[in-house]
N, C-alpha and C positions, 0 to 999 in steps of 0.2 A: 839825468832827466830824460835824456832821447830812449833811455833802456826802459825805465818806467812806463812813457807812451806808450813805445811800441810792444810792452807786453800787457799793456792795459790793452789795446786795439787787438793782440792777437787772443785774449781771454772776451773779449768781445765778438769777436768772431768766432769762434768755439762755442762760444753760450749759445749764439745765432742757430751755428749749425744744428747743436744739439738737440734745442728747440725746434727745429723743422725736421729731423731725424724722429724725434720723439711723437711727434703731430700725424706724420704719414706711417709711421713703424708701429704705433703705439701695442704694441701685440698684448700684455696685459687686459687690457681693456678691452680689444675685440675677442682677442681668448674667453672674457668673461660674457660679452655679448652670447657671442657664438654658443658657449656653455648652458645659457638659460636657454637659448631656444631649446637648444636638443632637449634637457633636462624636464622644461616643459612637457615636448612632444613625447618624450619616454612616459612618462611619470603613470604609475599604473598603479587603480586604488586596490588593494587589499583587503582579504577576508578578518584577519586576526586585528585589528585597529581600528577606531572609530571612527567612524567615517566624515561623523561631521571635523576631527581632528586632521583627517585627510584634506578633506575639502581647505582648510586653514593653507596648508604645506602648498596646497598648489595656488594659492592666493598669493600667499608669498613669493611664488614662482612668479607670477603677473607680475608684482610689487617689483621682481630684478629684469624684469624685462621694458617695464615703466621707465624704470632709471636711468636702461640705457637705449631711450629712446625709443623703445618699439612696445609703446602701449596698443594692447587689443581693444577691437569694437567689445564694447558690454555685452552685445548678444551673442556675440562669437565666443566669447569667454566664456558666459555660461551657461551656452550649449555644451562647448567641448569640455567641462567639467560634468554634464547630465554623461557623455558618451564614454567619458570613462568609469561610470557607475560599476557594480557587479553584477552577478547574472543574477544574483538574488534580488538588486535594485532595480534588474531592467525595464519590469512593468512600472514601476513610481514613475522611470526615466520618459517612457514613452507618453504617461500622464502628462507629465509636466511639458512636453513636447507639442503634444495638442491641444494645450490650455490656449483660449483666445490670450488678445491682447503680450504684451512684453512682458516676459520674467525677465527684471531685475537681480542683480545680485543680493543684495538683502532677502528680496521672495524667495530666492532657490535657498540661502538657507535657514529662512523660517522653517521652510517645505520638507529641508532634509530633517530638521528638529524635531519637525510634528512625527514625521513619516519613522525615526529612528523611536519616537518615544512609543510607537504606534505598534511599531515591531517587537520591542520592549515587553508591550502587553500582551498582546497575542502569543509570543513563543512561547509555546508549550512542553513541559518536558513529558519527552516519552516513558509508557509509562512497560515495564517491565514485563515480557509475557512469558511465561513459562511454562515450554508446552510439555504435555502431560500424554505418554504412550502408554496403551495397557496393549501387551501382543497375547494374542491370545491363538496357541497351537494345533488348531484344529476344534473339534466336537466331539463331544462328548456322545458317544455312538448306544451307550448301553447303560440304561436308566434305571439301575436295578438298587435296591438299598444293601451296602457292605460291597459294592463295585468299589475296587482302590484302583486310578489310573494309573499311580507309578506302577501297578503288576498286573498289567494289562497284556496282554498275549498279543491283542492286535495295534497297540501303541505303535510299537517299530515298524512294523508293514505300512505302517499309513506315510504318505508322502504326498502331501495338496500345498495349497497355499495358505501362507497364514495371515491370520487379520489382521489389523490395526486399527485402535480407535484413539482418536488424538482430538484433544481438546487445547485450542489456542485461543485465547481472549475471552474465552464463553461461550464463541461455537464449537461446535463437533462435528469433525469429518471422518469418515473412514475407510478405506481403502484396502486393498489388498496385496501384500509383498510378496514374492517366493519364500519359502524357509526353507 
C-alpha cells in the first residue's frame, strides 16, 4: 500500500511538472503564433490568381492570428490588404484609400468584386498588326517606253538610299534606310 501512495504522489508530481513545463515551453503553439505573423507580413498578392481568392487566403491569415490571440484593428487589416494590391490594382487602392468615412471589410470586398468584374469588361484583347514593308531601290531615272531596269547600264553605278513605306494599323510612315 506504502508503494502504491508513493508512486501515486510521484506520478502526481510528474503530471504537475509536465504541466507547467508544457505552460511556459509550449513551443508548438508559439511556433504557430509566431508563424502567422510572418506569414501574414510575407504574403504577397499575385498576378496569375484571382484576386478576390487572394484576398480570402489572407483573411484566413487574420482568422490564425485571431485564434491565437493577436486579432487586428479592422482598419489596419484592410488597409494592409489595399497595400498589398498590384501595380495593376494600385490606382483602385489609392481610390479606396481616399474614400471618406471607414472601409469595412465587407466594402473592400464588394469593391474588389465590382472593380475585378469592371476589369473583366474593359480588357481588351489586342488586336494583331501586321506591318506591311514595300522597299523600294531607288528611281526610276529614264522614262522611256521598252526601258527594262533589270539591263539598265546605270542600275549598278547608282548607290543612294533606299526607301521605305510601312503601313501599321492604317497609318503610313515612311522613312528612309541605307541599302
Amino acid at each position: 500500500m506504502k508503494i502504491w501512495l508513493t508512486m501515486k504522489g510521484l506520478l502526481t508530481v510528474i503530471q504537475s511538472l509536465w504541466d507547467e513545463l508544457d505552460r511556459k515551453y509550449n513551443t508548438k503553439e508559439q511556433g504557430l503564433e509566431k508563424y502567422s505573423v510572418s506569414k501574414f507580413k510575407r504574403y504577397q498578392i499575385v498576378e496569375d490568381r484571382s484576386i478576390a481568392e487572394q484576398t480570402n487566403e489572407i483573411i484566413n491569415l487574420e482568422h490564425a492570428l485571431a485564434d491565437a490571440e493577436m486579432k487586428l484593428p479592422e482598419k489596419f487589416f484592410v488597409m494592409s490588404i489595399v497595400d498589398k494590391f498590384l501595380k495593376s490594382w494600385k490606382n483602385f487602392g489609392m481610390t479606396l484609400k481616399h474614400q471618406k468615412g471607414r472601409l469595412s471589410l465587407d466594402d473592400l470586398m464588394i469593391a474588389i468584386s465590382i472593380e475585378k468584374e469592371h476589369k473583366n469588361q474593359t480588357h481588351k484583347v489586342p488586336v494583331e498588326h501586321h506591318p506591311r514593308a514595300n522597299l523600294i531601290v531607288g528611281k526610276q531615272k529614264v522614262n522611256k517606253v521598252g526601258h527594262w531596269a533589270k539591263v539598265c547600264p546605270n542600275k549598278k553605278a547608282e548607290t543612294g538610299q533606299a526607301t521605305v513605306n510601312m503601313v501599321v494599323g492604317g497609318a503610313s510612315t515612311s522613312g528612309a534606310t541605307e541599302g
